[in-house]
C-alpha positions in Angstrom: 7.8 4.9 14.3 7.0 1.2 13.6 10.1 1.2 11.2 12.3 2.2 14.6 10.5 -0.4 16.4 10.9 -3.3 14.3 15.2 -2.3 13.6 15.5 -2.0 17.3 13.7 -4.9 18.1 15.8 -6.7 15.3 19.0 -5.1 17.1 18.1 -6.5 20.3 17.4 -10.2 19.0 20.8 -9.8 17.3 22.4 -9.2 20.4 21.0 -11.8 22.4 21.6 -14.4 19.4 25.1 -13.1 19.4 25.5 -13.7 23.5 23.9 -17.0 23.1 26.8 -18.2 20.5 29.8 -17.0 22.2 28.3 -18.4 25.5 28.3 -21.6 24.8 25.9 -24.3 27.4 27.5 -26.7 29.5 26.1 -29.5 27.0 27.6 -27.9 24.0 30.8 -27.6 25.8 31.1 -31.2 27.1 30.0 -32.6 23.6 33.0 -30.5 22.0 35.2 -32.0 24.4 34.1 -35.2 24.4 34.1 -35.1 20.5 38.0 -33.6 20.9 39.1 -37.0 23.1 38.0 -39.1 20.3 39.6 -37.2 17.4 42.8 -36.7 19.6 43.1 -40.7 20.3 41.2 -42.7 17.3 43.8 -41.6 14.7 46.8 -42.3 17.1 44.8 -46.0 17.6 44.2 -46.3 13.8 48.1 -45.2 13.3 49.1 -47.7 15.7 47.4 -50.7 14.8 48.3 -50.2 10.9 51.8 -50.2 12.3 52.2 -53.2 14.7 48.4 -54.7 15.0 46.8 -55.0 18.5 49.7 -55.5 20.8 50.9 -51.7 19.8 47.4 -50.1 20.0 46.9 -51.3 23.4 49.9 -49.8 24.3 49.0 -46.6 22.7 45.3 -46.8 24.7 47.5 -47.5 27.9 49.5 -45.0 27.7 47.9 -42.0 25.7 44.3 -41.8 26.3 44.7 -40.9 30.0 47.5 -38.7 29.0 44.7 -37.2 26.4 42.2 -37.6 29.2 44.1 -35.3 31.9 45.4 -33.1 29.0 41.6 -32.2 28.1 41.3 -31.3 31.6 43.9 -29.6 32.2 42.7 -26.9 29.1 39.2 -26.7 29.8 38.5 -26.9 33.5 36.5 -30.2 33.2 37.2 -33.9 34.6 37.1 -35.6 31.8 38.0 -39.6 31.6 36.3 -43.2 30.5 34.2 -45.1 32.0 32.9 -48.5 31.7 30.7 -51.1 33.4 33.1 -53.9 32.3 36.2 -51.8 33.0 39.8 -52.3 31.2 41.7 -50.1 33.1 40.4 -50.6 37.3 42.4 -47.8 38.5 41.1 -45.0 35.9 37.4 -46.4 34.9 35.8 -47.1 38.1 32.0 -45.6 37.4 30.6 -44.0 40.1 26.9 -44.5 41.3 25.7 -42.0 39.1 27.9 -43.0 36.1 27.3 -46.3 36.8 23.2 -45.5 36.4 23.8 -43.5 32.9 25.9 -46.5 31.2 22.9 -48.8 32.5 20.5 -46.9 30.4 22.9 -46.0 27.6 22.6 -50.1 27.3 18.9 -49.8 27.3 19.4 -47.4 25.0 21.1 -49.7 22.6 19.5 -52.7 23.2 15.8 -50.9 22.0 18.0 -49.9 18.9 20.0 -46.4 19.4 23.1 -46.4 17.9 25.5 -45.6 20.2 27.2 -42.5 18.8 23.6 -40.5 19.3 23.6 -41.9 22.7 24.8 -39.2 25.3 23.0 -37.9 28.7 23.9 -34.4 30.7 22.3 -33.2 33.8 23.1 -31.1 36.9 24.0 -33.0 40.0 25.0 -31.5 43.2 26.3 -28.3 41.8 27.9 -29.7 38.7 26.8 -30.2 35.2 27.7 -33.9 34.6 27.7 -35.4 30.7 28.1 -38.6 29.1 28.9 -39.3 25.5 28.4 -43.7 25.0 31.3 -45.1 23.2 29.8 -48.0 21.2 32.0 -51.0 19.6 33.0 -50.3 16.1 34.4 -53.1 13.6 38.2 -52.2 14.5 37.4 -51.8 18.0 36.4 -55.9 18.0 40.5 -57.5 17.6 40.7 -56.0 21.1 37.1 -55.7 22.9 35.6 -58.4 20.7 35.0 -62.5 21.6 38.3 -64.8 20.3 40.8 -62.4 20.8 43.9 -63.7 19.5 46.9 -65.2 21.8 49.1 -62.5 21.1 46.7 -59.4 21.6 45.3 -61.1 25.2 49.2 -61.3 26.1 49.1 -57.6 25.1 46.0 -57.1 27.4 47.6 -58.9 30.5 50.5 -57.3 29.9 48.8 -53.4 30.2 45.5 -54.8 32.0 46.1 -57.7 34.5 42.3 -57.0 35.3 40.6 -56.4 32.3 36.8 -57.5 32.0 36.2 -55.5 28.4 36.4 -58.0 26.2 33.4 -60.5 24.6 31.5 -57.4 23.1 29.9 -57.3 19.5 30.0 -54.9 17.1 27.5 -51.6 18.5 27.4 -52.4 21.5 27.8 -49.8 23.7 31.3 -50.5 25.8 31.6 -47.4 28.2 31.4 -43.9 28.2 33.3 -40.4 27.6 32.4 -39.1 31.3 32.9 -35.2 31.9 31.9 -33.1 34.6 32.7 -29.4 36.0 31.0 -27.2 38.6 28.8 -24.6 38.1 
């Protein structure tokens, strides 16, 4: 009898183990997405300026990461997009109050020492599971984001951002976030 007990018990834990990883959380599914929008650009980025420099990855940033962006969303049913307190694109990276209070502490975050790619934040807000995943300043990320930009990549930036503000960072900092939300 104890031999039936423990196999069915061990059954049922297998079952619920099995539910839990097809069912994915809303965290584990933001991270995946969040972690797919940096492997679909950053090689397309990496491409780009190995080809032409600065002036053609800011074109590429322009031009396909909201196109990755609203791709993403399309697939999965979330809003996914960037956001930044010191924004490059106004009419795409606008935080919003609560997105404006997660990339505050994300800099806290930083500042007392986190690196940036193990900074991320989810919670449920009005009926939605909201997440962000920080995007911190790597050494490539400095020929455009960086202090002394060059002439030729800030006529690049005027050109695609007539009201950029993200430039002047330093290497991990953290320089806006992966934002992604969905309803419940």
């Amino acid at each position: 009898m104890r031999l039936f007990l423990c196999a069915a018990a061990l059954v049922a834990t297998g079952g619920v183990a099995l539910a839990d990883e097809t069912a994915p959380t809303p965290e584990q599914e933001a991270r995946a997405l969040a972690g797919q929008f940096v492997s679909r650009l950053k090689p397309q980025l990496k491409k780009a300026m190995n080809e032409g420099g600065p002036g053609v990855a800011i074109a590429v940033c322009a031009e396909t990461a909201p196109a990755i962006a609203d791709d993403l969303s399309a697939e999965s049913g979330w809003t996914v997009k960037r956001v930044s307190l010191r924004t490059r694109n106004s009419s795409r990276a606008q935080p919003d109050e609560w997105e404006q209070a997660v990339l505050y502490e994300f800099n806290r975050r930083q500042a007392e020492g986190e690196l940036p790619a193990r900074i991320a934040f989810g919670e449920v807000v009005d009926g939605q599971y909201r997440f962000m995943q920080a995007q911190g300043v790597e050494p490539l990320c400095l020929l455009c984001h960086g202090k002394g930009i060059s002439d030729a990549t800030q006529a690049a930036l005027d050109k695609y951002y007539p009201d950029d503000q993200a430039t002047g960072y330093s290497l991990d900092q953290v320089r806006g976030a992966i934002s992604l939300s969905r309803p419940l």
